[in-house]
C-alpha positions as CSV (number, residue, x, y, z in Angstrom):
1,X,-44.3,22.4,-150.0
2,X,-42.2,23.3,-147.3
3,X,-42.9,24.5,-143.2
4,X,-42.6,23.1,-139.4
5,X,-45.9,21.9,-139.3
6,X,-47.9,18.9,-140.8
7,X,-49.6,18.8,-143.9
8,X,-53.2,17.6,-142.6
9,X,-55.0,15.3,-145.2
10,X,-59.0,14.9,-143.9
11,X,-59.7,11.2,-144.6
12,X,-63.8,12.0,-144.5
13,X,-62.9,13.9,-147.5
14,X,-64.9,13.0,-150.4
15,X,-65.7,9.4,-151.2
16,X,-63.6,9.3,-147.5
17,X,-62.4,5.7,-148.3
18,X,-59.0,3.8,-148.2
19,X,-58.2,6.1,-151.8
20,X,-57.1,8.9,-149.6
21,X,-54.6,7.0,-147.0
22,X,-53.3,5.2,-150.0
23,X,-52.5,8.3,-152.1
24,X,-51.1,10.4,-149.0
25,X,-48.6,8.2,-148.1
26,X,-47.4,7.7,-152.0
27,X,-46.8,11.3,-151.9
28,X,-45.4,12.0,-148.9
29,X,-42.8,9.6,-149.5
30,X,-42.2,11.7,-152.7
31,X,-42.0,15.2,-150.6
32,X,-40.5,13.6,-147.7
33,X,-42.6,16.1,-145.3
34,X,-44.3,15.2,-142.4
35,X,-48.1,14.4,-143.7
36,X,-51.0,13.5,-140.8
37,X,-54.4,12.2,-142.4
38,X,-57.0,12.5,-140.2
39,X,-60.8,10.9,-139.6
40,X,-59.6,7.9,-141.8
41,X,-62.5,6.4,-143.3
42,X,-65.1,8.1,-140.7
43,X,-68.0,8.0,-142.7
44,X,-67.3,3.9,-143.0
45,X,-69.4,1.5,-140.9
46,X,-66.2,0.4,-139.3
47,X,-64.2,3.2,-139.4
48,X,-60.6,3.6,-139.1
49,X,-57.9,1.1,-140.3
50,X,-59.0,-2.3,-141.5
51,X,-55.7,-4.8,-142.5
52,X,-56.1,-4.3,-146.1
53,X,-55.1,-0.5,-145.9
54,X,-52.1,-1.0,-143.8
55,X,-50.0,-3.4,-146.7
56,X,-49.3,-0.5,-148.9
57,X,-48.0,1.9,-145.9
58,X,-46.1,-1.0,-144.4
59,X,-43.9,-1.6,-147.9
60,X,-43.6,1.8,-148.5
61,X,-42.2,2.1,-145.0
62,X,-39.8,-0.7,-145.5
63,X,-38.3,0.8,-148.9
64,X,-38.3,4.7,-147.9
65,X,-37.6,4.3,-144.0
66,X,-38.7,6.9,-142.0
67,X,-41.1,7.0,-139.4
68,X,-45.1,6.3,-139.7
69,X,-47.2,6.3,-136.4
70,X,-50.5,4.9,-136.2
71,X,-50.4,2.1,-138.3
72,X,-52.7,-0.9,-136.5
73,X,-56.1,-1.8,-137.2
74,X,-58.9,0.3,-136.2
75,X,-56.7,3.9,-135.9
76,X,-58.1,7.0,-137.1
77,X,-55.1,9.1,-137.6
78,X,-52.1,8.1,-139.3
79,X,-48.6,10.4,-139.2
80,X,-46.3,9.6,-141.4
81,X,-42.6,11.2,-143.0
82,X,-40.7,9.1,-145.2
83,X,-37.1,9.0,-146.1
84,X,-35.7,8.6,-149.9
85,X,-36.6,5.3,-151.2
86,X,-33.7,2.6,-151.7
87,X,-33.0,1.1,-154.7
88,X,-32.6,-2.5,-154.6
89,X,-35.3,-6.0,-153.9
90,X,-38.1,-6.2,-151.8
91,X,-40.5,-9.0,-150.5
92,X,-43.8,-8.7,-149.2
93,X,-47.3,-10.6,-148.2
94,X,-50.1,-8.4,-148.0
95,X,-51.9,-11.6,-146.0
96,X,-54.6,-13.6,-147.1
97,X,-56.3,-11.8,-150.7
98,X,-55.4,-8.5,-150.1
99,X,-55.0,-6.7,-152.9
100,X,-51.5,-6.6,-154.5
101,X,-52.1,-4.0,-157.1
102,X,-53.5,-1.3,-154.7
103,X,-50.3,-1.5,-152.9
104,X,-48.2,-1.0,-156.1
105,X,-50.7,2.5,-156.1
106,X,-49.0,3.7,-152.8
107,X,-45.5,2.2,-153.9
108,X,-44.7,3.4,-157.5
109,X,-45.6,7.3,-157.1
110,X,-42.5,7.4,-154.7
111,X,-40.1,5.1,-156.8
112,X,-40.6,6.7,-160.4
113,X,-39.7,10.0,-158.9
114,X,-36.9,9.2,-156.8
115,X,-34.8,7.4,-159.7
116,X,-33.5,3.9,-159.6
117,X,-34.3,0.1,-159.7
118,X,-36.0,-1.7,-157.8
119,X,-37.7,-5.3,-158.0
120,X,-40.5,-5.7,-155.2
121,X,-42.2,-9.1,-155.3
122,X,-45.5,-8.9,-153.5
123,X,-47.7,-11.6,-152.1
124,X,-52.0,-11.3,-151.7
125,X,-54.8,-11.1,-154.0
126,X,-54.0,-10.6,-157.8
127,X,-57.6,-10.1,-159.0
128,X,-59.8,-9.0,-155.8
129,X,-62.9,-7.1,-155.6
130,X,-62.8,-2.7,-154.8
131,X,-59.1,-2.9,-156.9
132,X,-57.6,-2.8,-160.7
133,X,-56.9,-6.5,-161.9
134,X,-53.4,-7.2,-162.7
135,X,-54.4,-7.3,-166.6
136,X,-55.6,-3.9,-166.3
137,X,-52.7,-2.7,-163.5
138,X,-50.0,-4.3,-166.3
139,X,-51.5,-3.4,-169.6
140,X,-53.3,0.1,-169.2
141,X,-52.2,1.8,-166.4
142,X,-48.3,0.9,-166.7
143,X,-48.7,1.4,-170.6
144,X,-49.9,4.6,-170.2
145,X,-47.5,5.5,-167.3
146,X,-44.7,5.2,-169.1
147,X,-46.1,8.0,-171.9
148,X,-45.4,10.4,-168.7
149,X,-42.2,8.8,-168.2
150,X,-42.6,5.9,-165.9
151,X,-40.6,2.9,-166.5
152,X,-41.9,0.0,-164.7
153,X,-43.2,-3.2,-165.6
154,X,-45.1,-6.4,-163.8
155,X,-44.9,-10.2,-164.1
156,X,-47.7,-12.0,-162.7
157,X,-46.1,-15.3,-161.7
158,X,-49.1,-16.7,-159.7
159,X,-52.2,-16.0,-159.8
160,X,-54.1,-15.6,-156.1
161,X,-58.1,-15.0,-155.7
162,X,-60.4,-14.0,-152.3
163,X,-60.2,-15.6,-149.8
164,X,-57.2,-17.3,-149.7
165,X,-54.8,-15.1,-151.8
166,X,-51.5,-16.8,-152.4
167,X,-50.7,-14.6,-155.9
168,X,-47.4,-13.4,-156.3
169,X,-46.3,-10.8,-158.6
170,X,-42.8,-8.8,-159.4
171,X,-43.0,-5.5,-159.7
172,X,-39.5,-3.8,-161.7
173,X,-39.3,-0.3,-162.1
174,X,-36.3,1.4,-163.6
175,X,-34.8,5.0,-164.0
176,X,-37.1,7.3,-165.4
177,X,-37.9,10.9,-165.9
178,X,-41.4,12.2,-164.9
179,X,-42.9,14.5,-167.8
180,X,-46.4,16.7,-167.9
181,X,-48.3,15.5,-170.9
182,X,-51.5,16.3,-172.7
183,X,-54.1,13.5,-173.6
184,X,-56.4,13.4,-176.0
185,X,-58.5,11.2,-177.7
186,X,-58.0,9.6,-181.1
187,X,-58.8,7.1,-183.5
188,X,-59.2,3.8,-181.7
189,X,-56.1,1.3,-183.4
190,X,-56.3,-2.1,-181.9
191,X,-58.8,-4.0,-179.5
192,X,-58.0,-6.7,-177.0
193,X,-59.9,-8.9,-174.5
194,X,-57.7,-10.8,-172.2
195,X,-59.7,-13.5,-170.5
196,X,-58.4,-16.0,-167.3
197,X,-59.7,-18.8,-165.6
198,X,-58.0,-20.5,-163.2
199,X,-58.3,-24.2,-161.8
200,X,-61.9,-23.5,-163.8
201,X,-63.1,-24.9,-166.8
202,X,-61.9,-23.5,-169.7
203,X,-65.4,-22.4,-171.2
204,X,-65.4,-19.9,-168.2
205,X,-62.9,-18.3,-169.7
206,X,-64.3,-18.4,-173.1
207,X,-67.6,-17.3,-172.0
208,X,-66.2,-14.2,-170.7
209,X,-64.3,-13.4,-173.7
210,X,-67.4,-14.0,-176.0
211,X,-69.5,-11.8,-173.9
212,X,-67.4,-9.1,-174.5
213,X,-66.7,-9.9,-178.1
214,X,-70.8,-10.2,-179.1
215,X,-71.3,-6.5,-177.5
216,X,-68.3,-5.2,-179.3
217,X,-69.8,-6.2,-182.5
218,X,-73.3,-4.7,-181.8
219,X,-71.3,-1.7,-181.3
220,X,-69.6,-1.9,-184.9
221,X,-66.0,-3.6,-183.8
222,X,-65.6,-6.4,-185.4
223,X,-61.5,-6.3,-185.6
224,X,-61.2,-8.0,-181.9
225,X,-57.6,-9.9,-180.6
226,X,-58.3,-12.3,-177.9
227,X,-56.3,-13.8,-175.3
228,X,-58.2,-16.9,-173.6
229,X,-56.4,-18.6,-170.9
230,X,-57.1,-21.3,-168.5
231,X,-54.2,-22.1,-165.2
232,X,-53.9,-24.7,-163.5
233,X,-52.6,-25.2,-159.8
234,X,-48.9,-24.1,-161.2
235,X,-50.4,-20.6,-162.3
236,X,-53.2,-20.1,-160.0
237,X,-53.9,-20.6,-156.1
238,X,-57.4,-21.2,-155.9
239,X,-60.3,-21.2,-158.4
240,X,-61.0,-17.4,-159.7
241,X,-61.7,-15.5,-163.3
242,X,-61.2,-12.1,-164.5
243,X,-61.4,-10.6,-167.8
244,X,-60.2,-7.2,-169.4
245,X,-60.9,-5.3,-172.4
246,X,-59.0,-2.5,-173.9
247,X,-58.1,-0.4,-177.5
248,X,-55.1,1.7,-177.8
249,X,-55.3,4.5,-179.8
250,X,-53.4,6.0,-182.1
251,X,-52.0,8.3,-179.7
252,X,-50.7,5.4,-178.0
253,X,-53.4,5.9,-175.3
254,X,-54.7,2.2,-173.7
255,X,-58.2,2.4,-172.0
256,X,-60.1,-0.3,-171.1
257,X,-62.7,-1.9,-168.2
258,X,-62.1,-5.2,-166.1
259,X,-64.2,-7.3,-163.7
260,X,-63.6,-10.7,-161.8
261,X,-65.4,-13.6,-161.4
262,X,-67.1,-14.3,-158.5
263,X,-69.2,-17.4,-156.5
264,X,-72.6,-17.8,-158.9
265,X,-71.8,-15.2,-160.9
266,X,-72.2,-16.5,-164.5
267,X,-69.6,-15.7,-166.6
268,X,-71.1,-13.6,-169.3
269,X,-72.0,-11.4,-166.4
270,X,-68.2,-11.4,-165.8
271,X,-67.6,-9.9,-169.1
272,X,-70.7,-7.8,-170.0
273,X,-69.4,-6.1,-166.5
274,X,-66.1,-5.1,-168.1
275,X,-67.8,-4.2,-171.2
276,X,-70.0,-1.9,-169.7
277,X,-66.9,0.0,-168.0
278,X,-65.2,-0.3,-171.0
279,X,-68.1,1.2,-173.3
280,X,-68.5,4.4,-170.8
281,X,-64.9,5.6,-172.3
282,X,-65.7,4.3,-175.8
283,X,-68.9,6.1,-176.4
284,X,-67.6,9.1,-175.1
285,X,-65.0,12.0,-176.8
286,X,-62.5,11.4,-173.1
287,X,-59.2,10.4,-173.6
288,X,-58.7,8.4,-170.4
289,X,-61.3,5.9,-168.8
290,X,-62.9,6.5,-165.5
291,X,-60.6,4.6,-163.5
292,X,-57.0,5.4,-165.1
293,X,-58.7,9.4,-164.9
294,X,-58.2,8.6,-160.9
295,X,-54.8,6.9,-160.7
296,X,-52.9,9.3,-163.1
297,X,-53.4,12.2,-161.2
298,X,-50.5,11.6,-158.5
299,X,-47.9,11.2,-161.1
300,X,-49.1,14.7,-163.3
301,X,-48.8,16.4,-160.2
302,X,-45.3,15.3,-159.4
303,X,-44.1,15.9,-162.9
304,X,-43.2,19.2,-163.9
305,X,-45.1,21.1,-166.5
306,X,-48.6,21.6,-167.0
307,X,-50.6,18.3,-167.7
308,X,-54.2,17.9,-168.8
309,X,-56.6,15.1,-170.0
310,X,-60.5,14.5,-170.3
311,X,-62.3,11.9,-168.8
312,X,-66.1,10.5,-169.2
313,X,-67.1,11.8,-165.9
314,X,-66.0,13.3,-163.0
315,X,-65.8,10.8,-159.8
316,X,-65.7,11.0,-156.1
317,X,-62.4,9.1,-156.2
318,X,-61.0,12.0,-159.2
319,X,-62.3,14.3,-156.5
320,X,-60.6,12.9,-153.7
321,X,-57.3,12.5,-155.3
322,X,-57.2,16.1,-156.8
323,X,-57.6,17.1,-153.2
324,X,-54.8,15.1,-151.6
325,X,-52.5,15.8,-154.6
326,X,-53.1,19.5,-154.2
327,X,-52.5,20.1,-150.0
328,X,-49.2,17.7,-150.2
329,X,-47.7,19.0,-153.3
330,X,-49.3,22.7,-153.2
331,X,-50.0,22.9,-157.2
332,X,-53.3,24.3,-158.1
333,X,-55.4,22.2,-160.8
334,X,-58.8,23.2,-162.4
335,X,-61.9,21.1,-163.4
336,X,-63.9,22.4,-166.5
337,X,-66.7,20.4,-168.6
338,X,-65.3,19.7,-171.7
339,X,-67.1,20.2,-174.6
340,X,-69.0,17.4,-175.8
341,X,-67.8,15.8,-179.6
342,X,-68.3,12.8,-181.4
343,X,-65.9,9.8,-180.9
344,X,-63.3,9.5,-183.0
């Protein structure tokens, strides 16, 4: 890290989706350097910008200060240098269902390294299509976060579904200390399946749970907690579903798959959709799932120490991250095929 000029990220790089934007900004707040990505989303059928990529940049903006240039619908370069975040509360609406957990992704890289508290309540979609759930984004990806030292936590007060939106959660991060750590995979412990419907009826959400519950068994789990809830209008704005499954393993690990409900979409769908995401980790010897393989990689590279983990495959997103993570903070990283052993 250091130097006059930009660091230029190339937004065609790799999958060349929002990914990229998302994870450059998170880190150049953390580096506080001057970081330009270019060709944003090129390869797109409506390149550039859409609204849904600006939320994250916009908040990120509003907590770190600095200046960001480029940021309105349609651009295809984005410069951007952040200050240090402030502590304190925030409030923000992404806008109709955007998705509120892909801007916690461009928020918390910059706030767990920086030190302090913060509470940022955020407005938009809680359980959207092309983003994590909020069951996944609270009990997988923060659970495992913290094992590298983040300390942050969410409430989902509201649930809010496409296209209207309307969910509000709190996002509370604390002091922490980033640390490298080495995953690897163990002895499964505990199973869960977490299953909402909202302003639904209720055998949605137990459709989506049994789904899950039936393949589990054909796959020799029969020790299975579940968690079936249906919200009403208090809870929930909008109808919607979405269901999670997930073991934690002895090493404390979480990994899991989600999906949401959608419009004629029948609900064992729903949860055979999640199981199948969920069964690409279990049947393998990885330590992380596909998707947590992709959104750890920001925080090993800001942590000091070497850092490793296996994952069931390698991904464009994994690819695309390891790149941007790489040019901002300049540590090297290397991708080997791991050598293939029976689940534990």
């Amino acid at each position: 890290m250091g130097g006059l000029s930009p660091i230029v990220i190339d937004g065609s790089y790799g999958e060349g989706g929002g990914q990229i934007l998302r994870y450059a900004a998170a880190l150049a707040a953390v580096v506080g350097e001057e970081v330009r990505v270019v060709n944003i989303r090129s390869k797109r059928p409506n390149p550039g910008l859409r609204p849904q990529h600006i939320g994250g940049l916009k908040i990120l903006h509003q907590v770190c200060g600095g200046t960001v240039e480029g940021l309105r619908v349609g651009s295809m370069e984005v410069t951007m240098r952040f200050g240090r975040p402030k502590p304190g509360e925030y409030f923000y609406d992404v806008g109709t269902a955007g998705s509120v957990t892909l801007v916690m992704q461009t928020l918390l890289p910059a706030l767990a390294y920086h030190g302090g508290e913060y509470e940022v309540t955020i407005v938009g979609g809680t359980d959207v299509k092309w983003s994590p759930t909020t069951d996944y984004f609270r009990h997988v990806v923060l659970h495992n976060l913290r094992l590298v030292g983040v300390e942050a936590e969410l409430e989902v007060v509201k649930r809010g579904y496409y296209p209207r939106g309307g969910g509000r959660v709190v996002l509370r991060v604390r002091d922490g200390k980033l640390r490298s750590s080495s995953f690897s995979r163990a002895e499964v412990a505990r199973t869960e399946v977490v299953s909402v419907a909202s302003n639904l009826p209720a055998h949605v959400a137990e459709r989506q749970a049994r789904a899950i519950i039936e393949g589990l068994r054909r796959e020799g789990v029969s020790e299975v907690e579940r968690r079936v809830e249906r919200l009403g209008p208090d809870r929930a704005f909008g109808p919607g579903s979405s269901v999670l499954v997930y073991s934690e393993t002895r090493e404390n690990v979480r990994c899991g798959g989600d999906s949401i409900g959608e419009k004629g979409k029948p609900a064992e769908r729903v949860g055979q959709e999640a199981l199948e995401k969920y069964l690409e980790w279990y049947r393998s010897s990885a330590a992380l799932d596909t998707f947590m393989s992709d959104m750890i990689i920001p925080f090993l590279f800001i942590a000091e120490g070497h850092s490793s983990y296996t994952a069931p495959k390698m991904t464009l997103h994994m690819d695309s991250a390891l790149y941007v993570a790489s040019r901002i903070t300049g540590r090297s990283y290397r991708v080997s095929e791991a050598p293939t052993r029976p689940r534990r």
